[in-house]
C-alpha positions as CSV (number, residue, x, y, z in Angstrom):
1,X,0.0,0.0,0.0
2,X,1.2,3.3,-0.6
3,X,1.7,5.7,2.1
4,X,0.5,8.6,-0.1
5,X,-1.8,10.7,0.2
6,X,-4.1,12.5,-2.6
7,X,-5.5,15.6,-2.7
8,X,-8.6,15.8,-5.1
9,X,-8.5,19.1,-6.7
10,X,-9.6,20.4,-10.4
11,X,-10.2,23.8,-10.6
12,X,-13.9,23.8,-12.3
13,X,-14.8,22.5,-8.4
14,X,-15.1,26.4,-8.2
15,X,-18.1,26.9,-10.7
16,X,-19.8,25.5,-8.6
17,X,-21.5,29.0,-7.7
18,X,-25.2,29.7,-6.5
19,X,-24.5,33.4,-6.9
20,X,-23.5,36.4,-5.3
21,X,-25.9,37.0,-2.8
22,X,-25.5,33.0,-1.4
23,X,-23.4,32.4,1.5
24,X,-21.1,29.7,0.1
25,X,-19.2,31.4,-2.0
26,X,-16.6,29.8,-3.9
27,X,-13.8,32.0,-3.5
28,X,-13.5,30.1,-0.1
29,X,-12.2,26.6,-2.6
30,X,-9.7,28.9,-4.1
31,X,-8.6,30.4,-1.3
32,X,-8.2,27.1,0.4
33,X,-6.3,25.9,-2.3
34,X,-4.2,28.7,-2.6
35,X,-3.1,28.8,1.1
36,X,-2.3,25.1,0.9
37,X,0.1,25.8,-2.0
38,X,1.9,29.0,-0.2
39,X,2.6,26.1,2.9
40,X,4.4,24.0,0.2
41,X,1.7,20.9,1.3
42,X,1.3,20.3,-2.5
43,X,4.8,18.9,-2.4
44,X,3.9,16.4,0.2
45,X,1.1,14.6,-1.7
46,X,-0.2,14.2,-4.9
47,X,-2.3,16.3,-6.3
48,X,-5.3,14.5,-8.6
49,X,-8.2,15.5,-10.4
50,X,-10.5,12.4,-10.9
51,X,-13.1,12.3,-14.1
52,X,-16.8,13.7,-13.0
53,X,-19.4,10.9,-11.8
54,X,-21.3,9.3,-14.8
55,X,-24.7,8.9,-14.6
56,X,-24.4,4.9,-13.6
57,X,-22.0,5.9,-10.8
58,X,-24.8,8.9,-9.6
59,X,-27.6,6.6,-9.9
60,X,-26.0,4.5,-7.0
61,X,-27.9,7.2,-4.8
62,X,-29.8,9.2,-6.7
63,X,-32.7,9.0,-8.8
64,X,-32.6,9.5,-12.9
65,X,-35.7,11.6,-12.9
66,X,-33.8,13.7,-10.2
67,X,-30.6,13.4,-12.0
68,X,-32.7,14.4,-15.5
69,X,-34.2,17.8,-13.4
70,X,-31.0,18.6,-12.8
71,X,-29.7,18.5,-16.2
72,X,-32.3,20.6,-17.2
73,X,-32.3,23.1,-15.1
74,X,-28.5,23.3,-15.8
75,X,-29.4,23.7,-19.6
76,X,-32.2,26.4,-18.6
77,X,-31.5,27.5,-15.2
78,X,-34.4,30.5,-15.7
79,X,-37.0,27.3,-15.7
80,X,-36.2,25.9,-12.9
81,X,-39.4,26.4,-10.4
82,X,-38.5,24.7,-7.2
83,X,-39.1,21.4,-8.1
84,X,-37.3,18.9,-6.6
85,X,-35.4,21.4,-4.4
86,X,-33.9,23.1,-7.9
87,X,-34.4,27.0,-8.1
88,X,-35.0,27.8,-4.5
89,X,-33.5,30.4,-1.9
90,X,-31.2,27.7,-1.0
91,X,-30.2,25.9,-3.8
92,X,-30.4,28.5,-7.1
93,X,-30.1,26.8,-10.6
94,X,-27.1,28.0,-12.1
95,X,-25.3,27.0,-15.6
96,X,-23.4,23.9,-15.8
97,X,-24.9,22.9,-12.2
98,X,-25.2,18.9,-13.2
99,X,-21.3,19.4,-14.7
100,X,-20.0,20.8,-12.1
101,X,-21.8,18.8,-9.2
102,X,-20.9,15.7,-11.0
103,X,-17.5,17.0,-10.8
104,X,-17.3,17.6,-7.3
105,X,-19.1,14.1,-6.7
106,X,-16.0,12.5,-8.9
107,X,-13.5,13.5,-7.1
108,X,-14.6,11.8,-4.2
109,X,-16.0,8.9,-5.9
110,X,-12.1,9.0,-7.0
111,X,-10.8,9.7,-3.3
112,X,-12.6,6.5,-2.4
113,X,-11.3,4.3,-5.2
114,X,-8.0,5.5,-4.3
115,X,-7.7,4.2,-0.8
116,X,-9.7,1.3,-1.5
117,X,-7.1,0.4,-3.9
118,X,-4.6,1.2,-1.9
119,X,-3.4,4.0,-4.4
120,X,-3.6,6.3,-1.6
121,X,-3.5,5.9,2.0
122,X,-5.4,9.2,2.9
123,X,-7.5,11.2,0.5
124,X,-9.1,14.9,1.0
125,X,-11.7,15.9,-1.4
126,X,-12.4,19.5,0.7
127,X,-15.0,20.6,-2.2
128,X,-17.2,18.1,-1.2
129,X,-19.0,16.7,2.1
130,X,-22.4,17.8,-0.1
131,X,-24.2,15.9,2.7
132,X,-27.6,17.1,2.3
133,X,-28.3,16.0,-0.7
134,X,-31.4,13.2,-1.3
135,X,-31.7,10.4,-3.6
136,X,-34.5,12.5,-4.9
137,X,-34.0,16.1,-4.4
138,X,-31.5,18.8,-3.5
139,X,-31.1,20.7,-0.1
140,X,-29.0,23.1,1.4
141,X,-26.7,23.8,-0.9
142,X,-26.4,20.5,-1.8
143,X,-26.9,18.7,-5.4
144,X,-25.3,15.5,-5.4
145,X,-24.2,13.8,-2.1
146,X,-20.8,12.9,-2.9
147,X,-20.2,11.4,0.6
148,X,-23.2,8.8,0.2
149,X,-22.0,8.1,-3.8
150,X,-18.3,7.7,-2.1
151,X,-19.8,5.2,0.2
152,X,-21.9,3.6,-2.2
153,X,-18.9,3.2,-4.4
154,X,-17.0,1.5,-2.0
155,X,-19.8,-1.0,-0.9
156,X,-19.7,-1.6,-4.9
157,X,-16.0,-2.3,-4.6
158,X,-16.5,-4.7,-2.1
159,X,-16.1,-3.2,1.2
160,X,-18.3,-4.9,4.1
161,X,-18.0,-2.1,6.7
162,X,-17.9,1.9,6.2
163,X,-17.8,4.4,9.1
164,X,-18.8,7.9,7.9
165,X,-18.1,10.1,11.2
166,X,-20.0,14.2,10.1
167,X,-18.8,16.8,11.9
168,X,-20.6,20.0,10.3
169,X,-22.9,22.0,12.2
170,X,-25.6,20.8,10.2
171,X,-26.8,16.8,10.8
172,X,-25.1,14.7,8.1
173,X,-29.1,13.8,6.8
174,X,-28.6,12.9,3.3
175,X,-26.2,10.6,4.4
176,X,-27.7,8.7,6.8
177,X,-31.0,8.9,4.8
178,X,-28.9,6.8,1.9
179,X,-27.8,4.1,4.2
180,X,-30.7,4.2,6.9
181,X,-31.7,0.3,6.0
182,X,-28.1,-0.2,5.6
183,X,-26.1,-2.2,8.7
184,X,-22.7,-2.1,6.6
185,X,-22.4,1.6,6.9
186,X,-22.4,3.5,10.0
187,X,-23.1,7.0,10.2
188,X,-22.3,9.0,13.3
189,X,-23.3,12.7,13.3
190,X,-22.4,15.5,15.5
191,X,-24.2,18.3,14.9
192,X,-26.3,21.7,16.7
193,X,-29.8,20.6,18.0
194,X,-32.6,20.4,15.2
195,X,-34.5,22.8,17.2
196,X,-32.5,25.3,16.5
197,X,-30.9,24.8,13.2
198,X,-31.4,23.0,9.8
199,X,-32.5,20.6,8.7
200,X,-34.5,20.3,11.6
201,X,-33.5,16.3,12.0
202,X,-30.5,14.4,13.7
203,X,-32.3,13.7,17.0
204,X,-30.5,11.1,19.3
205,X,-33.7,8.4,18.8
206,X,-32.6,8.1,15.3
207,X,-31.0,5.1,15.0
208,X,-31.7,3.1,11.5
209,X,-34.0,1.0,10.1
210,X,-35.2,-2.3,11.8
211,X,-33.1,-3.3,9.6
212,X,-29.8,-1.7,10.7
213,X,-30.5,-0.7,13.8
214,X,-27.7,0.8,15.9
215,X,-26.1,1.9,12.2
216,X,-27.0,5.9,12.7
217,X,-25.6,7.5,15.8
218,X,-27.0,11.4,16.7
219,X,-25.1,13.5,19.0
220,X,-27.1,17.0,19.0
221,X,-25.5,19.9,20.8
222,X,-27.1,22.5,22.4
223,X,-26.7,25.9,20.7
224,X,-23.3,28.0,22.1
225,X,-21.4,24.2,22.5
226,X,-17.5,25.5,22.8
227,X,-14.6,23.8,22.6
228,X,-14.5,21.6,25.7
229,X,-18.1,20.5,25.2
230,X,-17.3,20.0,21.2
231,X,-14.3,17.5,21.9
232,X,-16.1,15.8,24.8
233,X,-19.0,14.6,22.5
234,X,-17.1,13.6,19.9
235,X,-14.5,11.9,22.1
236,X,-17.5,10.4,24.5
237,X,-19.1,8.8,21.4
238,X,-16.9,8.3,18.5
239,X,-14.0,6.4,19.2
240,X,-15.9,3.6,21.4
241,X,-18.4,3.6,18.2
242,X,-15.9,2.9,15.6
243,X,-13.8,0.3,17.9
244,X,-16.8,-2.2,18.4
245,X,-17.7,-1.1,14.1
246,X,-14.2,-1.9,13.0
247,X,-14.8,-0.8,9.9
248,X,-13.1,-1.2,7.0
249,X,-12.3,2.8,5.1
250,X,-13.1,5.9,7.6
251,X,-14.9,8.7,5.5
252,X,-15.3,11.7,7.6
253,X,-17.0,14.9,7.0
254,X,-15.3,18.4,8.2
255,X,-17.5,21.7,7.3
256,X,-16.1,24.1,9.2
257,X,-19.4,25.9,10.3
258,X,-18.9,25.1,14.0
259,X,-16.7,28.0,14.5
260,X,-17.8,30.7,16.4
261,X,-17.8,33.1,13.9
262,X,-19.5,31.0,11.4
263,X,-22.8,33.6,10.1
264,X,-25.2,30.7,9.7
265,X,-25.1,28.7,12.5
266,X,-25.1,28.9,16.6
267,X,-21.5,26.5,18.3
268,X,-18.9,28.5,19.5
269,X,-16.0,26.3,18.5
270,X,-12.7,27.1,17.7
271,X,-10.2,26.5,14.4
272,X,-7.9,25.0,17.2
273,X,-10.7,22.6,18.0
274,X,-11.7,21.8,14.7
275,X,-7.9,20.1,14.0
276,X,-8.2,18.8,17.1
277,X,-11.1,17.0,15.6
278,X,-9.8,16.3,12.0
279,X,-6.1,14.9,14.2
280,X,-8.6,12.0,15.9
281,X,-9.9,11.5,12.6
282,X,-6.8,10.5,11.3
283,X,-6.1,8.6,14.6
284,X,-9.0,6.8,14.5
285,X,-8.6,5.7,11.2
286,X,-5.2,4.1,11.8
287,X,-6.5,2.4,14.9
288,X,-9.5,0.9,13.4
289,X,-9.4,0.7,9.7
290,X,-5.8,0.1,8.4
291,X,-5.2,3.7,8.0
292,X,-7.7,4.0,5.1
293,X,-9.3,7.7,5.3
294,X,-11.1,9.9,3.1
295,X,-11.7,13.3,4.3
296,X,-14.3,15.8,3.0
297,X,-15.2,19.3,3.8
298,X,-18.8,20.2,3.5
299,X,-20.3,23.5,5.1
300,X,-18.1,27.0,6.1
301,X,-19.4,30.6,5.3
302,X,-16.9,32.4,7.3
303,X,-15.0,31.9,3.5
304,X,-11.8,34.4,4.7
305,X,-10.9,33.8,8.3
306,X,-11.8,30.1,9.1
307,X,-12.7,27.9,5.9
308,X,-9.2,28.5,4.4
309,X,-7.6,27.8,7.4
310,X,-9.4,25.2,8.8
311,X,-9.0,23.0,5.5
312,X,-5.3,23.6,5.1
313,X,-4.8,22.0,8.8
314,X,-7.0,19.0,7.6
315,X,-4.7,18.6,4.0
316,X,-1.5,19.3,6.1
317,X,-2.9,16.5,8.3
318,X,-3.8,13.7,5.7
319,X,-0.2,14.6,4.0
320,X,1.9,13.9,7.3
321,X,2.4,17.2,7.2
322,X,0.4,19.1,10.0
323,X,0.6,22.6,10.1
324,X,1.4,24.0,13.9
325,X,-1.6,26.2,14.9
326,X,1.0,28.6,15.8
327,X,2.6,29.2,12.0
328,X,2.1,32.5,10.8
329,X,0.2,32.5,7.3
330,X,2.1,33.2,4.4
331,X,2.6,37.2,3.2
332,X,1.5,36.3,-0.3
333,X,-1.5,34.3,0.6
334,X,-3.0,37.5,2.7
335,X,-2.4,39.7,0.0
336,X,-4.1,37.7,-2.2
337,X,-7.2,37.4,0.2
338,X,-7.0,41.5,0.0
339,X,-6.8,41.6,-3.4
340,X,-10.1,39.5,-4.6
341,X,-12.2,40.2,-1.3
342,X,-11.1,43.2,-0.3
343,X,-10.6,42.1,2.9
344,X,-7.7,41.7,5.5
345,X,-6.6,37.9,6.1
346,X,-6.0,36.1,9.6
347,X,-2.6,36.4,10.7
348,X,-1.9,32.8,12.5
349,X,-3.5,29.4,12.0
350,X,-4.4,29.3,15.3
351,X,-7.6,30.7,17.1
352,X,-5.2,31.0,20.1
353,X,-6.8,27.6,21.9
354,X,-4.4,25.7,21.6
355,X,-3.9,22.8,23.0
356,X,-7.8,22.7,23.5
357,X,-8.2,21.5,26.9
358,X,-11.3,18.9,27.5
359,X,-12.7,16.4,30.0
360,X,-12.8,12.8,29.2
361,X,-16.3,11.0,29.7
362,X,-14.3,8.3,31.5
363,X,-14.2,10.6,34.3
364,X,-17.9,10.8,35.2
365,X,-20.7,12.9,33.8
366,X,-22.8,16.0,35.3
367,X,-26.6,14.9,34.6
368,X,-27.6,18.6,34.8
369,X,-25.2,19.8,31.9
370,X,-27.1,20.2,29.5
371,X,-23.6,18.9,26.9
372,X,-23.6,16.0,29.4
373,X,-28.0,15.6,28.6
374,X,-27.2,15.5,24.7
375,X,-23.8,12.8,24.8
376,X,-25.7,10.4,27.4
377,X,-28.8,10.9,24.3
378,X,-27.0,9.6,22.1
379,X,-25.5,6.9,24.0
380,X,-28.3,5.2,25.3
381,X,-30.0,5.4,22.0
382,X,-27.3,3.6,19.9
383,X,-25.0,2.4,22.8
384,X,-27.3,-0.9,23.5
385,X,-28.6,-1.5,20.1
386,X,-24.9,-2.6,19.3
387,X,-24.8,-4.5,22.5
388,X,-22.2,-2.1,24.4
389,X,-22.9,-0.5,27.6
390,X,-24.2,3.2,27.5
């Protein structure tokens, strides 16, 4: 196996553009890619641009007559009335949308071929982690899941046992929705509560079909979770999870819309914590599944300060590379960010956090805290289901 690892990039990724006046904006891919150059982390993996997903490899999630609206609303975006999710508020028709979300969708179709194969050790596709996408519909920003048609790829390869750990803000539902009745994939979301932010599902009760039950796993934070609280969850949850799963490839998902400066949503987490996240990642997926990790980004509207940032830790990561939270960003890179956004660049790529200090659940729990209420949730939901203790 080679200890590479790949990082998924073509440049058309950045058409993929609802607009000006929508928050994910794709200068944040450029910039991302740009500031990953300037730390010379190009030179410590390869850099690959896989085809786009045909329509045989799509319609392992999706529908055709979905993935036939969305072709034509990318021929005649002007027509597109809403109907299944295409040419609303959230999720605009624009030209070329099918292309380029069959693009996006490819390279991590690609990423998961790659360490399947054992091309790649570690892959990072950080335009994708599209995880609201349905077989049948778009949503939030979302065309084609790429997570769930990276999964399904690999079941198609042969694997018997996928974790996919989501780490967005936002619950990781077209995901589990694409493997609810599935028991060879488990999906483990951490996310803010649904009764305060979209989609409005993820609740700890949700635990797959009758079917595959134990196979989703819902930690749902209360709004204004920090650091401490952030790291406990996953930490309380996670890693026990994926030790009694053993799976076989860990695909993770890392929008970086946690952060407490991120405009859409309502966690207070830090860019220190967030690689403090994306570092167990890549533990985890040593420990339990032969090293074999694809990493995706997903959500992240603060597209200056923290997306860049966030995603250069997680590439600098993957490429045994990490980048210490206290390196200063490169000159060049900040005057670039001035010169197409007309604003001024972070300095450090750190938050100042670091090292993010957190309490293990090991050590007892508080059954009035209301971060304690939400982990213990989503314990005894899944916990017994899968025959370990909650």
């Amino acid at each position: 196996m080679s200890g590479h690892a790949q990082l998924m990039w073509d440049e058309a990724v950045t058409g993929y553009d609802f607009g000006p006046q929508h928050p994910m904006n794709p200068v944040r891919l450029d910039l991302t890619r740009s500031l990953v150059r300037a730390f010379g982390l190009d030179r410590r993996l390869d850099v690959v641009a896989a085809r786009p997903a045909g329509e045989s490899t799509l319609r392992l999630v999706h529908r055709q007559d979905f993935i036939d609206a969305v072709k034509a609303a990318s021929a005649d975006p002007r027509a597109a009335d809403g109907a299944y999710g295409i040419g609303t508020v959230d999720d605009p028709a624009f030209a070329r949308m099918h292309e380029v979300s069959a693009l996006i969708a490819g390279q991590s179709v690609g990423a998961a071929e790659a360490v399947w194969r054992g091309d790649a050790l570690h892959a990072v596709n950080f335009a994708g982690g599209l995880h609201h996408a349905m077989p049948g519909s778009a949503a939030g920003f979302c065309v084609y899941n790429d997570a769930a048609l990276a999964i399904a790829r690999l079941l198609e390869l042969g694997a018997e046992r996928v974790a996919y750990v989501d780490v967005d803000v936002h619950h990781g539902d077209g995901v589990q929705a694409a493997f609810w009745d599935d028991p060879r994939v488990l999906t483990v979301s951490l996310h803010e509560h649904p009764r305060t932010l979209f989609p409005g599902t993820g609740w700890p009760e949700e635990t797959g079909a009758d079917s595959a039950e134990g196979s989703a796993a819902n930690v749902a934070l209360p709004a204004g979770t920090g650091d401490a609280g952030w790291l406990r969850a996953f930490h309380a949850v996670v890693p026990e999870l994926l030790a009694d799963f053993r799976p076989q490839v860990l695909v993770s998902q890392h929008g970086a819309d946690t952060h407490f400066e991120d405009p859409l949503a309502h966690l207070a987490v830090s860019l220190d914590a967030q690689r403090a996240v994306q570092t167990a990642c890549h533990e985890l997926a040593h420990e339990h599944a032969d090293g074999r990790w694809l990493a995706l980004g997903g959500g992240g509207y603060s597209v200056v300060d923290v997306v860049p940032r966030s995603w250069t830790h997680l590439v600098g990561i993957a490429a045994g590379a990490p980048v210490e939270p206290g390196a200063e960003v490169p000159e060049e890179w900040r005057q670039e960010v001035f010169a197409r956004t007309r604003l001024p660049g972070p300095r450090r790529m750190t938050d100042g956090r670091w090292p993010v200090e957190w309490a293990g659940w090991e050590a007892g729990y508080d059954p009035a805290d209301r971060l304690d209420q939400a982990v213990l949730a989503a314990r005894r939901a899944v916990f017994p289901l899968r025959g370990m203790l909650a």
